[in-house]
N, C-alpha and C positions, 0 to 999 in steps of 0.2 A: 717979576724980579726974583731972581734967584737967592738973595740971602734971605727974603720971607719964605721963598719954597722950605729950604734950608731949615728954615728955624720956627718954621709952624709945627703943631701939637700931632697932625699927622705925620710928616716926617719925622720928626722923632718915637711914634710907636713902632712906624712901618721899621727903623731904622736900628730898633733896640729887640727886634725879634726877626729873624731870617722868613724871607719870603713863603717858605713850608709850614710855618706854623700859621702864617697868618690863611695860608689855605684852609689851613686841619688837616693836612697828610702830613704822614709821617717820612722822615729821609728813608732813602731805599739806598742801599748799598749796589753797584754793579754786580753780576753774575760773577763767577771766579774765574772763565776764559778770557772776560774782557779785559784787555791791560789799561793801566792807566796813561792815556794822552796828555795830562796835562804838561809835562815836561819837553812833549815834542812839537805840542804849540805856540811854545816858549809866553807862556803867560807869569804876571810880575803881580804876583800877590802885593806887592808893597806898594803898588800903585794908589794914587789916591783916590781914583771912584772903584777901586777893585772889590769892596767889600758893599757896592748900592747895584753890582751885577743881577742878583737876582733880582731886586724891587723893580729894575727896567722893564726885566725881561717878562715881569707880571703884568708891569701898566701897558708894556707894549701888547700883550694876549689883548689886557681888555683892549684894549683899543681897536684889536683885531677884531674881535665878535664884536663889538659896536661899531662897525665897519660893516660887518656881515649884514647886520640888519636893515640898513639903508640901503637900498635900490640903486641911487644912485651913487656911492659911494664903493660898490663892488668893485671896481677896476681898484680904488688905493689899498683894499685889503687884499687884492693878489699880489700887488707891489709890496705889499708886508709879509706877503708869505714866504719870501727869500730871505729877510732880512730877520724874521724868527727862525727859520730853519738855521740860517748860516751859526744865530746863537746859540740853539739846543744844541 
């Protein structure tokens, strides 16, 4: 159910600190040649899950390396390796 997702004590820490801190790395600025895309992506910061972007893209890694480790489950972590790349 998604309003307990919502409204359990995990998503609220995950959701009150950006996905970088909860690693321990620190933000990295781009290099100075690289331009910034985000305006030619046309992404809509106002959106309503725009700001749970990172925390996807964290549970989606793990899910990835606990993927990796299963034998049988290597074919759906290549399947996710499109679908993490397409986000980074």
């Amino acid at each position: 159910d998604w309003g307990y997702l919502r409204c359990s004590d995990y998503h609220w820490q995950v959701s009150m600190c950006p996905a970088v801190a909860v690693q321990g790395l620190e933000p990295v600025s781009p290099p100075g040649g690289v331009d910034n895309h985000e305006s030619a992506l046309g992404l809509e910061s106002s959106a309503l899950l725009f700001p749970h972007i990172p925390v996807l893209f964290y549970v989606l890694h793990l899910l990835y390396e606990d993927l990796k480790l299963d034998e049988l489950q290597r074919s759906g972590a290549r399947a996710l390796v499109g679908l993490l790349q397409q986000l980074a």
